[in-house]
C-alpha positions in Angstrom: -22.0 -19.8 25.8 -24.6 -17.0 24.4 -26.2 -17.5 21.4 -25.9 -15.1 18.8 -28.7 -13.4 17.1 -29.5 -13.5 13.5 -29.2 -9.8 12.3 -29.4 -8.0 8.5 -27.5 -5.2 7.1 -28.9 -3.5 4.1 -25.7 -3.2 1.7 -25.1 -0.5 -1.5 -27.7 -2.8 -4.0 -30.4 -2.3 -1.0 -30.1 -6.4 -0.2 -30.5 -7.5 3.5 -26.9 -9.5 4.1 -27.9 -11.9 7.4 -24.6 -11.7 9.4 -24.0 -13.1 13.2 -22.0 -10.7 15.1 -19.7 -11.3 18.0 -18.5 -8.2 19.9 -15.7 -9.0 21.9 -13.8 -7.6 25.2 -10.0 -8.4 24.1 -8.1 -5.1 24.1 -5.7 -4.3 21.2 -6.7 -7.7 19.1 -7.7 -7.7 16.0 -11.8 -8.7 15.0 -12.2 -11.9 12.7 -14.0 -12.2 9.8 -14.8 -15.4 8.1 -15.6 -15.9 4.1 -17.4 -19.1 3.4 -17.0 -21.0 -0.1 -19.4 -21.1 -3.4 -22.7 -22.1 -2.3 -22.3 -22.6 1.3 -23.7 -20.4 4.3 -22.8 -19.2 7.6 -23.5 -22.5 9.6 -20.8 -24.9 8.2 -18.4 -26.0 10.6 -15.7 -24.0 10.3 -17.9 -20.7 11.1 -19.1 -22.4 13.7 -16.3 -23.8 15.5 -14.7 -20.5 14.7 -17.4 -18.6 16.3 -17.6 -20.5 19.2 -13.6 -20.1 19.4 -13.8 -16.4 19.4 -16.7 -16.8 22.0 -14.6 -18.3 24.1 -11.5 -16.5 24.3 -13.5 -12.9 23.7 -12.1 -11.8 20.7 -14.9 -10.2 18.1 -15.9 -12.0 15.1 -18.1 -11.4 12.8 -20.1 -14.3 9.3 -22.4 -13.5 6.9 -24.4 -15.0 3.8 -23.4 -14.1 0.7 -26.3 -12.5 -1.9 -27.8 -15.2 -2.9 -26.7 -17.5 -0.1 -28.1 -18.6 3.2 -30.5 -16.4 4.7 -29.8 -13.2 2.8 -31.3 -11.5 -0.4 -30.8 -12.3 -4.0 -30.7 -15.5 -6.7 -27.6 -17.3 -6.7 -27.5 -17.5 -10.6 -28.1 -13.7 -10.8 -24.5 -13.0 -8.3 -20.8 -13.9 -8.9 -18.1 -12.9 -7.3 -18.0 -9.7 -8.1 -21.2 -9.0 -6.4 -19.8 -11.7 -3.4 -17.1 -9.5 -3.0 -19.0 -6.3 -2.7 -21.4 -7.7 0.4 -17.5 -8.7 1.9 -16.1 -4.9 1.6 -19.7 -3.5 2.7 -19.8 -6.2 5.5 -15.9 -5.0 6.3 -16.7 -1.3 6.0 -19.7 -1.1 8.1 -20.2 -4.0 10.1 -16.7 -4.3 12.2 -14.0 -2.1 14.0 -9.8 -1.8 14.2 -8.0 -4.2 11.3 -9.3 -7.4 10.8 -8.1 -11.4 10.3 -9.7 -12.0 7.4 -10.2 -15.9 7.3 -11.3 -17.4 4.0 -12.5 -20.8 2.8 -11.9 -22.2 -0.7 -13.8 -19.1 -2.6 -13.5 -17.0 0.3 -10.2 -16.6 0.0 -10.3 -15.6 -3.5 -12.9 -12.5 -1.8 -9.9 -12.1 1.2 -7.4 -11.0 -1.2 -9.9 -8.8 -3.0 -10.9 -7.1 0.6 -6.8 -6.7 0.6 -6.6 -5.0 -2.7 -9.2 -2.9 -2.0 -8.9 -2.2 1.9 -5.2 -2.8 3.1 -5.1 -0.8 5.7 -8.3 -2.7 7.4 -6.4 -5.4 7.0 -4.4 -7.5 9.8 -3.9 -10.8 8.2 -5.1 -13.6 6.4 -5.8 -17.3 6.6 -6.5 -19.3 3.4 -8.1 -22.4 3.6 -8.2 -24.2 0.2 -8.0 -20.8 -1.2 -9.2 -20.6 -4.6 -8.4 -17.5 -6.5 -9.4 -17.2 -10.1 -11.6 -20.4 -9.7 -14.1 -19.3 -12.1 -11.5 -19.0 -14.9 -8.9 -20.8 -14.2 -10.6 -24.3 -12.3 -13.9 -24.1 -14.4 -14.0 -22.4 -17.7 -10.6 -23.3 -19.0 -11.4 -26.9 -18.3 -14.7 -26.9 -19.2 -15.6 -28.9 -22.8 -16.5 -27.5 -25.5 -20.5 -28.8 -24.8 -20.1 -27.2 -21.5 -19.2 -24.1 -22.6 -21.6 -24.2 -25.2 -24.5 -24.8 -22.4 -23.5 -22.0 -20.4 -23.2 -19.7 -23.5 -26.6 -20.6 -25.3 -28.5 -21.7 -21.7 -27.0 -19.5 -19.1 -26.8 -22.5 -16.3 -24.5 -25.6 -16.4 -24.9 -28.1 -13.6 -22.6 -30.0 -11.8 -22.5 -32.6 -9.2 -21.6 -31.3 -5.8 -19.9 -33.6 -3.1 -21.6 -31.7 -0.3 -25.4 -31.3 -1.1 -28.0 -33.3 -2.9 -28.3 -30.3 -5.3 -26.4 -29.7 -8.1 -24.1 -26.8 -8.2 -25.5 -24.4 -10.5 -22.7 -22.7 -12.6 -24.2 -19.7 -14.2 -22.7 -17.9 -17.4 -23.0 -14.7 -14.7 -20.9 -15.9 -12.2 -18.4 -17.1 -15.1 -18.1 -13.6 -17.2 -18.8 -11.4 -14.4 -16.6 -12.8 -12.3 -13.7 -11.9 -14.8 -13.5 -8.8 -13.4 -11.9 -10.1 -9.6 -9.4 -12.1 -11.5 -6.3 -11.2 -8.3 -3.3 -13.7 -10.4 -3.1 -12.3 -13.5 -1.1 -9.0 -11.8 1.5 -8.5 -9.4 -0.4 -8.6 -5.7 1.1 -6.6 -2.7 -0.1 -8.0 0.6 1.4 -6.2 3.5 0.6 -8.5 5.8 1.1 -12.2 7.4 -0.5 -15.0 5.5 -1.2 -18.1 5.9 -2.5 -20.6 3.8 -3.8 -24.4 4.4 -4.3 -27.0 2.2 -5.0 -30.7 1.8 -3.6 -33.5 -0.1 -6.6 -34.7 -0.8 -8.6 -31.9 -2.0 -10.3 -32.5 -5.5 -12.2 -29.5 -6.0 -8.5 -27.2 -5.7 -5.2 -28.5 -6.7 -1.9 -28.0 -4.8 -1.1 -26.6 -7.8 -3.2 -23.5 -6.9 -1.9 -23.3 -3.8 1.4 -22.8 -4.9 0.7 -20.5 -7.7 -0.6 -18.5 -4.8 2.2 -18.3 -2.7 4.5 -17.7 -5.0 2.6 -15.5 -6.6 1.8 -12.8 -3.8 4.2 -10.1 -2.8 4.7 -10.8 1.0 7.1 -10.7 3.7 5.7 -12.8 5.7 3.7 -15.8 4.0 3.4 -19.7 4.8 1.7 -22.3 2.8 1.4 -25.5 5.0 -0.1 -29.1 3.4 -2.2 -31.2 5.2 -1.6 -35.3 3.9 -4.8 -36.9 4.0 -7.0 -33.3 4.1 -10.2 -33.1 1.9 -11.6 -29.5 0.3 -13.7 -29.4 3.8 -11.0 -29.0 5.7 -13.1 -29.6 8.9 -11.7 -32.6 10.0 -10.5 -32.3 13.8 -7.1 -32.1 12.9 -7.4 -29.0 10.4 -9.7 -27.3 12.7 -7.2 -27.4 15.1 -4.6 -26.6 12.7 -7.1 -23.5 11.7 -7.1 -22.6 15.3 -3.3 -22.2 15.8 -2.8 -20.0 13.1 -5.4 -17.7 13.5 -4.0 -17.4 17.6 -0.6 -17.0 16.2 -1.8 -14.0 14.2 -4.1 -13.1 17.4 -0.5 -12.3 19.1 1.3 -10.5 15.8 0.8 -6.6 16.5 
């Protein structure tokens, strides 16, 4: 299987996005684009294996890193997910072709429903894994103590301990305030379009809870929330990889 180059695309704040690019030969099938979570980049396993999954059966797929994330521009305390959001749309608007699966992990699919507010008609479907909408507000600030808030407010940075990297997570009082302005549950949410969304029993960084709120929350014809026992926030276990797979060919064969 080919490997696929390391490319940048220079987005509306003049910051080189690194993006791998997979052009693929299936006729009349939508492209997939995956949305990675808060602090990770385009080489966890799930892009990976997902990559390697469009690879194989042809079908075009597109990853990126965040600003601030990976191999692309910027300082990760100077982004939220406002400015996460806008590399998504700029990476949707000129990096791929046709309507897309938009695929999105844990934060990423807080940025997939923003792409569908803001681009439905690009829009095939979407997967949420662990989706976590609203995280910044809802999951962090409103639980956060009143030191903690006080850190961010008088400091700028609170740090947390992060289950998936020596470093701390570093929770800026920009990716807090400015993220206020993506909040997707607080108003009535149209999707016109299948959705999916996957989540584990055992996730402790999102709640059932959330996933719930979501589902019932969205307007949509056409939307399944199935729970993993046993599943962690990675959701890269064999078994939810596979799981991953079978929806997105499921929504491969929707027209």
């Amino acid at each position: 299987m080919d490997k696929i180059s390391l490319k940048f695309h220079i987005n509306d704040k003049n910051k080189r996005i690194a993006y791998k690019k997979f052009d693929g030969k299936s006729l009349n099938r939508p492209g997939v684009i995956f949305l990675g979570g808060l602090a990770s980049d385009m080489e966890g396993t799930k892009a990976n294996y997902l990559e390697k999954l469009c690879q194989y059966q042809n079908n075009s797929f597109i990853k990126f890193d965040y600003s601030g994330h990976g191999k692309s521009d910027g300082i990760f305390t100077e982004e939220s997910v406002l400015s996460w959001a806008e590399d998504a749309l700029s990476v949707l608007d000129n990096l791929t072709n046709g309507k897309q699966i938009l695929i999105g992990s844990s934060m990423g699919g807080w940025i997939a429903l923003i792409l569908a507010k803001n681009r439905p008609n690009k829009i095939h479907s979407m997967i949420g894994i662990a989706a976590a909408p609203d995280f910044t507000e809802d999951l962090m600030w409103n639980n956060f103590c009143d030191d903690e808030k006080q850190k961010i407010l008088e400091d700028g940075i609170l740090l947390q301990e992060s289950e998936y990297s020596e470093e701390p997570y570093k929770i800026s009082k920009q990716l807090i305030f400015h993220s206020k302005n993506c909040l997707v549950l607080r108003e009535k949410l149209i999707l016109g379009f299948p959705v999916r969304l996957l989540q584990g029993t055992a996730d402790k960084d999102v709640p059932i809870d959330t996933a719930l709120r979501l589902v019932n929350h969205i307007d949509c014809n056409d939307a399944k929330l199935e729970i993993v026992k046993g599943a962690d926030h990675s959701f890269s276990s064999d078994k939810c990889l596979k799981l991953i797979a079978d929806n997105l060919n499921e929504l491969l064969e929707l027209e």
